[in-house]
MIKEPA-166598 format. One record per residue (C-alpha): y, z negated, x negated. Coordinates in nm, 2 decimals, padded with zeros to 4 digits. Each point is the difference from the previous one (the first is absolute). Layout:
REM MIKEPA-166598
+--------+--------+--------+
|      y |      z |      x |
+--------+--------+--------+
|      Y |      Z |      X |
...
+--------+--------+--------+
This chain:
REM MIKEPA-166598
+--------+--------+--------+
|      y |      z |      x |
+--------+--------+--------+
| -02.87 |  00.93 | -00.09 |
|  00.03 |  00.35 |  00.23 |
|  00.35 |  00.14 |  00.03 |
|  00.08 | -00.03 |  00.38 |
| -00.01 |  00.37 |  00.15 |
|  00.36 |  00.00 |  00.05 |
|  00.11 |  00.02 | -00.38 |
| -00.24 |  00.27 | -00.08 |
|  00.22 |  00.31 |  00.14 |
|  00.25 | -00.05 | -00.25 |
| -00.12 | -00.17 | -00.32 |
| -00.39 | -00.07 | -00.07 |
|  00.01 | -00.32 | -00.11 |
| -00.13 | -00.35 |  00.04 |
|  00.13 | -00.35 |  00.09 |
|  00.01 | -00.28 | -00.16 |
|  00.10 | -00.30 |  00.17 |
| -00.20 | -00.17 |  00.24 |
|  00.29 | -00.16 |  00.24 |
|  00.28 |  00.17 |  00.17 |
|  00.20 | -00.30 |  00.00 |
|  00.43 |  00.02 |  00.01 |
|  00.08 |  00.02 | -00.40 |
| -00.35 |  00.17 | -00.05 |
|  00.04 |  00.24 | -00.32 |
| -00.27 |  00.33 |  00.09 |
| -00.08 |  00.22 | -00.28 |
| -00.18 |  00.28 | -00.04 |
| -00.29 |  00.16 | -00.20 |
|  00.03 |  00.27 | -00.19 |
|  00.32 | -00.06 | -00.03 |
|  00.26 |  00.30 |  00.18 |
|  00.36 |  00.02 | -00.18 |
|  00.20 | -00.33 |  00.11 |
| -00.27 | -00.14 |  00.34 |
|  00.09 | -00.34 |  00.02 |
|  00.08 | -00.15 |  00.35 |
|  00.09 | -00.35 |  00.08 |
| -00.10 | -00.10 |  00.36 |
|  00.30 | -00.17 |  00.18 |
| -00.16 | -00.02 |  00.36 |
| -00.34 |  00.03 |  00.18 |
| -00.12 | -00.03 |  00.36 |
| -00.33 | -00.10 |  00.11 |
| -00.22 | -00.01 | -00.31 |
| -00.19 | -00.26 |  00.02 |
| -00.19 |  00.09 | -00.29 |
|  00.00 |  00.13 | -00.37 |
|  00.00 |  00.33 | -00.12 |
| -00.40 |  00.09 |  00.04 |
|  00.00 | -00.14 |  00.40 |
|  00.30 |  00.21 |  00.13 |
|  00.00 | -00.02 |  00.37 |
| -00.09 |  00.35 |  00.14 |
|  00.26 | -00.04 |  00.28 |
|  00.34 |  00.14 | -00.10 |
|  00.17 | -00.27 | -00.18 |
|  00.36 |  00.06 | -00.17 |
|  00.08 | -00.08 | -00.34 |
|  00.35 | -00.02 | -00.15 |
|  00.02 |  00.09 | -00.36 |
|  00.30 |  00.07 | -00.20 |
| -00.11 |  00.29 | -00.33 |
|  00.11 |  00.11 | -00.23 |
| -00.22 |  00.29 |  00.03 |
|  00.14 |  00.39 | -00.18 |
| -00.08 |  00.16 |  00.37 |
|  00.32 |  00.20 |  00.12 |
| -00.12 | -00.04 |  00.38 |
| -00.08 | -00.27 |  00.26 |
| -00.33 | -00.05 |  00.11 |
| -00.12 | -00.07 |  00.31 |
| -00.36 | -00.13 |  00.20 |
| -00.03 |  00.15 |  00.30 |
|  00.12 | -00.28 |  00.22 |
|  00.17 | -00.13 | -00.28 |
|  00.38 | -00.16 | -00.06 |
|  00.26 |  00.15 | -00.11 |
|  00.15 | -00.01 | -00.35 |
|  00.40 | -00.08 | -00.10 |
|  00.13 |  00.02 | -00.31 |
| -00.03 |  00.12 | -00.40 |
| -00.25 | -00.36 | -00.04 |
| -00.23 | -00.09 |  00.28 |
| -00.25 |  00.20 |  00.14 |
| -00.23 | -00.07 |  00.32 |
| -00.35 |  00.09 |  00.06 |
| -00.28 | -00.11 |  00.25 |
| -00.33 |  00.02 | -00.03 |
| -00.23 |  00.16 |  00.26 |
| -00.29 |  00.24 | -00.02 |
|  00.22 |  00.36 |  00.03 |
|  00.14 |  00.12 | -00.26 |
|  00.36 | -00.04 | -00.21 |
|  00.24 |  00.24 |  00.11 |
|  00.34 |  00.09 | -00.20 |
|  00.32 | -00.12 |  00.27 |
|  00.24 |  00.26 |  00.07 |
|  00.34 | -00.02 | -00.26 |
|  00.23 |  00.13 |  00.23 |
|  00.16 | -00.22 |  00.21 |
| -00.03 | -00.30 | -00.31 |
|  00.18 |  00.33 | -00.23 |
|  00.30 |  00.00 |  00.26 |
|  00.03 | -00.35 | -00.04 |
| -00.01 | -00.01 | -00.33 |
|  00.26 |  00.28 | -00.01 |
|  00.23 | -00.14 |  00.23 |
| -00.02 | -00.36 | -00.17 |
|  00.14 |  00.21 | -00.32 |
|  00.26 |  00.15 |  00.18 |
|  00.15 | -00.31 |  00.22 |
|  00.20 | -00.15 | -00.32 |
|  00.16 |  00.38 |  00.00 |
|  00.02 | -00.02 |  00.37 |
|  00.18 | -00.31 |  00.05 |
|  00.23 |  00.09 | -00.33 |
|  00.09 |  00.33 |  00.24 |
|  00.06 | -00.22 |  00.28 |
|  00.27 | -00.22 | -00.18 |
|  00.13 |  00.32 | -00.11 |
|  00.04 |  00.17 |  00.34 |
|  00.12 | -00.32 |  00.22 |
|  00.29 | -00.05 | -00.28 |
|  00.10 |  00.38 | -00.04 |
| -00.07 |  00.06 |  00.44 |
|  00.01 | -00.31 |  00.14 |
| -00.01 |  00.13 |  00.33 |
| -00.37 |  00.12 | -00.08 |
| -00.09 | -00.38 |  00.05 |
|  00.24 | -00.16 |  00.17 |
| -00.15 |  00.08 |  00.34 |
| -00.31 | -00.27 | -00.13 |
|  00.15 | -00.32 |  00.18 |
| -00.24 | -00.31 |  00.06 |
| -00.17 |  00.12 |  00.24 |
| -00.15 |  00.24 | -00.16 |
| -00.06 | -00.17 | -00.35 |
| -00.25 | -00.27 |  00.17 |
| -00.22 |  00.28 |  00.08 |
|  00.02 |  00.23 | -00.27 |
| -00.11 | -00.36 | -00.20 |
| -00.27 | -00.01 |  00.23 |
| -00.11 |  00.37 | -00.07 |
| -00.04 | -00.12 | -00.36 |
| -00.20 | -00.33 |  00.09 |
| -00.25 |  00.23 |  00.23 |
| -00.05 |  00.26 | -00.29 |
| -00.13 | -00.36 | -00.21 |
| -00.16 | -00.15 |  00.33 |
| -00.25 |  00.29 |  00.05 |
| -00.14 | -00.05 | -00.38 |
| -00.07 | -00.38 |  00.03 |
| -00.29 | -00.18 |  00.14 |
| -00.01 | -00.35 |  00.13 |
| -00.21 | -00.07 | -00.30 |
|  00.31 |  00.05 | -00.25 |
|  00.20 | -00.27 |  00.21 |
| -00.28 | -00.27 | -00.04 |
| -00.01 |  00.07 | -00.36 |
|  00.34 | -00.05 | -00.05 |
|  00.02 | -00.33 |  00.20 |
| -00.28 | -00.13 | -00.23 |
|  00.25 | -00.01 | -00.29 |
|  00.30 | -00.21 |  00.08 |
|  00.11 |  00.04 | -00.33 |
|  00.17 |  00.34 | -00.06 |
|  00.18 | -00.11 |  00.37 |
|  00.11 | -00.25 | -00.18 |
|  00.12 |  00.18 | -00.29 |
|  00.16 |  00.23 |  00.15 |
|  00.14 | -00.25 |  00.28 |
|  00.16 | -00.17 | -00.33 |
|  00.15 |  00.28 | -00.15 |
|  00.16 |  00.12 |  00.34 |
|  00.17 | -00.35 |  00.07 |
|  00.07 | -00.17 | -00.31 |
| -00.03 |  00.26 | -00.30 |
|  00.22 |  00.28 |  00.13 |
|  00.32 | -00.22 |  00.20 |
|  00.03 | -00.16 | -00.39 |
| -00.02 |  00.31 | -00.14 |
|  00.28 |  00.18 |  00.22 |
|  00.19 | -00.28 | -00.09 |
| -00.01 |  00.06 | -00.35 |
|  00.06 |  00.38 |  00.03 |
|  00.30 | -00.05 |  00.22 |
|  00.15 | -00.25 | -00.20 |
| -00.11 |  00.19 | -00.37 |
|  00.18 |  00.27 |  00.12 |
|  00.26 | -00.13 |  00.20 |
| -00.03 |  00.18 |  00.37 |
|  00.30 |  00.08 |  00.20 |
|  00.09 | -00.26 |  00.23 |
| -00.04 |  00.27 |  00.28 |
| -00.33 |  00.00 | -00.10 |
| -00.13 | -00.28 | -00.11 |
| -00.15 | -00.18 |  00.30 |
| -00.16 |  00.29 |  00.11 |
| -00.20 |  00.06 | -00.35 |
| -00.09 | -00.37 |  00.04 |
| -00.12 |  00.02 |  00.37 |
| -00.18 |  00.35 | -00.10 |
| -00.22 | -00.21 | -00.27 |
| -00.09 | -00.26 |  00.24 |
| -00.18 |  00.24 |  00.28 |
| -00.33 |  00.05 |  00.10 |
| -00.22 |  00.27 | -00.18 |
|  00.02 |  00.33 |  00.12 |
| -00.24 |  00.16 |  00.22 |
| -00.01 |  00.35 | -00.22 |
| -00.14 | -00.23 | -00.24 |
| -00.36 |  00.02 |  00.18 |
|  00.05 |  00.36 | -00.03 |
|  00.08 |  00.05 | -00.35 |
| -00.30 | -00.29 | -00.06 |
| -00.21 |  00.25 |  00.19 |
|  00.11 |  00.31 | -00.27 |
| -00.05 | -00.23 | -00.26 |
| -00.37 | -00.07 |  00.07 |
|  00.12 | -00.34 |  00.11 |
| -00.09 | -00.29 |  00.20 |
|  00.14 |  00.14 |  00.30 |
| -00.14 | -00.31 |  00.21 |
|  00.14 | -00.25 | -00.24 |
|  00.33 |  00.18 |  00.01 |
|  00.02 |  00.02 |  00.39 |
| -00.09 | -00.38 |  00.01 |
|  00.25 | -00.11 | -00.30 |
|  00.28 |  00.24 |  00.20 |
| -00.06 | -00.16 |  00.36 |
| -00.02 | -00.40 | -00.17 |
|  00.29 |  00.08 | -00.16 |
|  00.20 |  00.16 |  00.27 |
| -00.11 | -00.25 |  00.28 |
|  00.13 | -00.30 | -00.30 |
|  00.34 |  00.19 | -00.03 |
|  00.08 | -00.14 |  00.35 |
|  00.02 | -00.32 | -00.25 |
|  00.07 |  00.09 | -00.32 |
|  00.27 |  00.25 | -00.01 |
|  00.25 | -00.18 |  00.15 |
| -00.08 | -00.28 | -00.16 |
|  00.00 |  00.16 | -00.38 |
|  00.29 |  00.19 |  00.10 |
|  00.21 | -00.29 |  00.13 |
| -00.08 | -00.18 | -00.35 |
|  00.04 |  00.28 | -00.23 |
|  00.33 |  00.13 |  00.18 |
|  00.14 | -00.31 |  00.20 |
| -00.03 |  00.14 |  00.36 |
| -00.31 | -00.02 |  00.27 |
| -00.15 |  00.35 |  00.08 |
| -00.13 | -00.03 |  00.35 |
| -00.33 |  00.21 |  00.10 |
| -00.09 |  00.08 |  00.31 |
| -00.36 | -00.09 |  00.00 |
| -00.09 |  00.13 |  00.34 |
|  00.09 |  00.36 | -00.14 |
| -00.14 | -00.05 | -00.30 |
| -00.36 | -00.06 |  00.15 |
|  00.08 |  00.29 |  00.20 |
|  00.08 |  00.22 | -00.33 |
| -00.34 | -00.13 | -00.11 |
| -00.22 |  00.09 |  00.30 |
|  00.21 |  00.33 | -00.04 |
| -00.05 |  00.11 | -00.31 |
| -00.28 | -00.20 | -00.17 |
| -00.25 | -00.11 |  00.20 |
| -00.05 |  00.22 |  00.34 |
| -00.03 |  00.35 | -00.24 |
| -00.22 | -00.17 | -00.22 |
| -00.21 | -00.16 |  00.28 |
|  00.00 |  00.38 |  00.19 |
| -00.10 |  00.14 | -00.30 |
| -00.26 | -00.27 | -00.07 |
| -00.18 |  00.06 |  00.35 |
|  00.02 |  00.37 | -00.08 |
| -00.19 | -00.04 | -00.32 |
| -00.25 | -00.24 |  00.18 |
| -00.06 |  00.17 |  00.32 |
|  00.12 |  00.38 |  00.01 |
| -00.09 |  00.10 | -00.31 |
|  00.04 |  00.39 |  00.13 |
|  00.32 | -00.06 |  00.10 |
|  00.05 | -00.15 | -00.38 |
| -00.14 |  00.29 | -00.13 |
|  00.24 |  00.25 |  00.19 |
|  00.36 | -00.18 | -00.08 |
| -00.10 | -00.13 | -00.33 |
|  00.05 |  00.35 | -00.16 |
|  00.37 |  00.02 |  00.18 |
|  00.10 | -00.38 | -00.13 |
|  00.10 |  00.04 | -00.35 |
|  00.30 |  00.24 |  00.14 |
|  00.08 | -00.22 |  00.28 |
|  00.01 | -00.30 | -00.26 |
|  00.22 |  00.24 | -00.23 |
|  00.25 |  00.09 |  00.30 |
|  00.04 | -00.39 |  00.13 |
|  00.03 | -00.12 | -00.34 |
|  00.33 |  00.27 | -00.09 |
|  00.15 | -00.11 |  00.36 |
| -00.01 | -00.39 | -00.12 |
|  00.16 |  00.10 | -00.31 |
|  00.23 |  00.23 |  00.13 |
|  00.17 | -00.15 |  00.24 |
|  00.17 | -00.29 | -00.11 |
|  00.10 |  00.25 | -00.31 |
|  00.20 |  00.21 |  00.24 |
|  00.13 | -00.30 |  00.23 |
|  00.13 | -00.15 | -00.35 |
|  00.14 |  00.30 | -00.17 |
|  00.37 | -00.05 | -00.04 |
| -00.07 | -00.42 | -00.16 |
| -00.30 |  00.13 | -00.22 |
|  00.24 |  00.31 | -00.19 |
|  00.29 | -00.24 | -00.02 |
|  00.08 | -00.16 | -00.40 |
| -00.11 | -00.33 |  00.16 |
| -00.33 |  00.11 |  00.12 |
| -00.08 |  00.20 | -00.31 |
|  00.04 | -00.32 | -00.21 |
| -00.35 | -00.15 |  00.23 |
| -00.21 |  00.25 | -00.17 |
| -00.05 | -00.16 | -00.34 |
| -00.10 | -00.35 |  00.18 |
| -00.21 |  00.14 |  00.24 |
| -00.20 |  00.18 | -00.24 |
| -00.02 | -00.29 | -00.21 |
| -00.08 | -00.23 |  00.27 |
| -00.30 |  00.22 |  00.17 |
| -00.12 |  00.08 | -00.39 |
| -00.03 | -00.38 | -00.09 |
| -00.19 | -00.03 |  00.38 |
| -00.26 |  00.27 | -00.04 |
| -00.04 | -00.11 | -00.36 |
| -00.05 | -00.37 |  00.07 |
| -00.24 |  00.04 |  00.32 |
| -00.24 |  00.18 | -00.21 |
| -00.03 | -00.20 | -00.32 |
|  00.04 | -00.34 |  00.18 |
| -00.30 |  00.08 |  00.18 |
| -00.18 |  00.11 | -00.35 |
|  00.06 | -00.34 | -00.20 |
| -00.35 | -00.15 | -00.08 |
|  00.10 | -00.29 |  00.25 |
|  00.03 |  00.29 |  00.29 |
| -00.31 |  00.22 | -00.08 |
|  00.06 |  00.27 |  00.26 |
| -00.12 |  00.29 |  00.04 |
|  00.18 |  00.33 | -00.08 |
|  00.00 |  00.10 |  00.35 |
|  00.13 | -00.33 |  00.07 |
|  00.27 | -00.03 | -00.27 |
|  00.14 |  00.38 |  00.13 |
|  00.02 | -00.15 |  00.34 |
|  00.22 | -00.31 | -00.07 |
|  00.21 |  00.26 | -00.23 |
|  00.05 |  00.20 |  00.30 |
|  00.05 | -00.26 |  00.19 |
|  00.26 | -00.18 | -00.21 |
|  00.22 |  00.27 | -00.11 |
|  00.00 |  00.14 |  00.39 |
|  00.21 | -00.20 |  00.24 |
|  00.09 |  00.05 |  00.32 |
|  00.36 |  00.12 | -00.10 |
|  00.10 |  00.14 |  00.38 |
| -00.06 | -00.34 |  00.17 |
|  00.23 | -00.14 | -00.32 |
|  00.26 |  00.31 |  00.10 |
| -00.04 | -00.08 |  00.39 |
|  00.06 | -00.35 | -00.09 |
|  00.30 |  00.04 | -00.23 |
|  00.17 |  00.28 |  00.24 |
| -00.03 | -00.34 |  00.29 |
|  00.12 | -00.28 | -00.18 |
|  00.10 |  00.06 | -00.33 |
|  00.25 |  00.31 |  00.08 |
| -00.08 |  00.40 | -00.05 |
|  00.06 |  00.01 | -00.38 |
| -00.26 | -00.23 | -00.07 |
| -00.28 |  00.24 |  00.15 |
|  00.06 |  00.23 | -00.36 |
| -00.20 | -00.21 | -00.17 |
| -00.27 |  00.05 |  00.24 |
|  00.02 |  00.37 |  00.02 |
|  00.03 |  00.07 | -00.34 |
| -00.31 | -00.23 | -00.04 |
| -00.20 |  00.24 |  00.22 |
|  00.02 |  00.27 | -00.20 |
| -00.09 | -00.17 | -00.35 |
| -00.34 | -00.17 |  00.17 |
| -00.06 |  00.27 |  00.20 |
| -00.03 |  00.26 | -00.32 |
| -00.11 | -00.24 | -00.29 |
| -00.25 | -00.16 |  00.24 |
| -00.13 |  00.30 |  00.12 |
|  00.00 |  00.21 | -00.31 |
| -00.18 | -00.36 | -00.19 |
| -00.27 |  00.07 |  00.30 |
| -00.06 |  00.33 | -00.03 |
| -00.01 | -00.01 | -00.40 |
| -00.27 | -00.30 |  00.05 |
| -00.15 |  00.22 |  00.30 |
| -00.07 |  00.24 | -00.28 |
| -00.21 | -00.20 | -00.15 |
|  00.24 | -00.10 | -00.29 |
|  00.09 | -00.38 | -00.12 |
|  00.31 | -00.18 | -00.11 |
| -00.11 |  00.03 | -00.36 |
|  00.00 |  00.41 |  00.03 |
|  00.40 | -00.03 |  00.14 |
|  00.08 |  00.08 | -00.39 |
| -00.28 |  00.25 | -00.11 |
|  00.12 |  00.17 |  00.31 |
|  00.33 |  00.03 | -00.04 |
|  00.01 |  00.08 | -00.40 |
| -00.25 |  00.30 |  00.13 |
|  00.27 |  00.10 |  00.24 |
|  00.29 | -00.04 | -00.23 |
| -00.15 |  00.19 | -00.30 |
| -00.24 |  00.24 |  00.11 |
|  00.10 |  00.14 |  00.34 |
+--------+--------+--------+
């Protein structure tokens, strides 16, 4: 069977399947070094490989394909990422995509573990450099982050994601049952101050974070998933925090569900909507900010993690708060560690997009509702454990993105750091 026109710029080779079918393998002959793809997605084929439809029709593939670049068809979609690539078919012919605004963003996912390290940094040494950052400017900043994500998605991503109830599941498990009994064990292992005790135990019951959808995005995530899993489980914490706080610590948080939803329309879901519409009906206008994003996404994300740094100075330096670094470490370690491998048991089956997700997920909670929370009912020194807990999600969850953003895997954690250790 003929090679469809489209492959022949850049290898001559023929295929030899006959069905581009979702876990189709496509090879190639003669052979190039390492050509295998593995066809994920398509779109309106509605036959095999010798009948393609001479309409331009998208397929999704992800390759494993030695190319350095991105290619592109000439109404074609765009590629994200170290493992998928996009191509549609049409009679022009296959262009190579412009690196440079995907090379920023690449760059700047690299940096942003450095970045946020600065930030912690800086708001502790200056705190008046972030202090300025009260509430009602964090809900927008948020909300600059969730409209860098929104402009990259299509309603396409959300349907998928609904279509598989079980990774919201997993991950709905893990945020309400696997980490409250696993804060309990920290805090009682190694014996919290009473000062701060509740608040480490409220801080484990929260809802996800919403940087985790961004650092899901950096780590060539399921960004829909992760918005989906964040807003279930923040709309549920009207519910379940209090109700796992008041069991693990004896005494009823109260949550003011009105402005939660409000938080959510906030921050989640009108950014990500806004950016959604962009991406489906201006894409000019997509075109024109989407280059500027990556540093807005950069700047909102240090003001988040700034500010309750500075607000908190003078509790996080004191011998009492330097005593929550050891269990918060452990406890976000132990949450990273057992979203991703819970969801790779042979009962689980998920993908590795997937399992990064409800890693990211897990191990990122929404540690500023748990501080606003603590600072309200549960007295000022309790909110500690909540801004201390910022910091440690904020750089091992961003810098676990951007090292699986670089197309790297949990398995390489240990080449790459002997490399580091011994020959740098």
């Amino acid at each position: 069977m003929g090679s469809p026109n489209f492959f022949q710029p850049f290898m001559a080779a023929t295929i030899s399947c006959c069905s581009f079918q979702p876990g189709t393998h496509i090879t190639f002959s003669p052979k190039p070094p390492k050509p295998s793809l593995h066809c994920i997605r398509t779109k309106s084929f509605s036959k095999g490989c010798g009948g393609l439809p001479p309409r331009p029709t998208i397929l999704a593939c992800s390759t494993s394909s030695p190319f350095p670049f991105i290619w592109r068809r000439r109404i074609g979609s765009q590629r994200r990422g170290n493992d998928a690539s996009k191509f549609s078919y049409s009679d022009g012919f296959l262009e190579k995509e412009d690196k440079g605004s995907d090379s920023t963003s690449q760059v700047l996912s690299g940096l942003l573990p450095y970045v946020v390290a600065a930030t912690a940094v800086t708001a502790l040494s200056f705190p008046s450099s972030f202090s300025w950052v009260s509430r009602e400017y964090y809900a927008p900043a948020l909300g600059g982050i969730m409209l860098s994500i929104g402009i990259q998605l299509s309603i396409d991503d959300f349907a998928l994601a609904f279509q598989r109830p079980l990774p919201l599941s997993i991950g709905f498990m893990a945020q309400y049952l696997f980490k409250p009994v696993l804060g309990l064990l920290i805090a009682r292992a190694f014996r919290s101050p009473p000062m701060f005790y509740a608040g480490f135990i409220l801080t484990c019951c929260v809802a996800g974070a919403q940087l985790s959808s961004y650092a899901s995005f950096l780590s060539n995530g399921d960004v829909a998933l992760s918005i989906l899993l964040t807003s279930f489980s923040t709309i549920s914490s009207v519910v379940f925090t209090p109700l796992l706080t008041g069991l693990l610590i004896g005494s009823v948080v109260p949550v003011d569900a009105l402005a939660m939803s409000k938080s959510i329309l906030q921050v989640v879901l009108v950014p990500v909507t806004m950016g959604l519409v962009l991406n489906t009906y201006a894409k000019p206008v997509v075109n024109i900010i989407r280059p500027v994003m990556p540093f807005v996404a950069m700047i909102c994300t240090s003001l988040c993690i700034g500010s309750p740094l500075a607000i908190n100075r003078s509790q996080i330096l004191s011998a009492e708060g330097l005593r929550l670094l050891l269990p918060i470490l452990t406890f976000h370690f132990f949450a990273f560690t057992a979203g991703y491998w819970v969801s790779k048991i042979p009962l689980m089956r998920q993908e590795e997009a997937t399992c990064r997700t409800i890693s990211l997920c897990t191990g990122m909670q929404s540690s500023t509702l748990a501080g606003l929370l603590a600072t309200q009912f549960l007295g000022s020194s309790h909110a500690v454990p909540a801004a201390c807990s910022v910091v440690a999600m904020a750089i091992m969850g961003l810098y676990l993105a951007s090292f699986w953003g670089s197309g790297s895997r949990i398995r390489d954690i240990p080449a790459s750091l002997f490399s580091k250790l011994f020959y740098s």
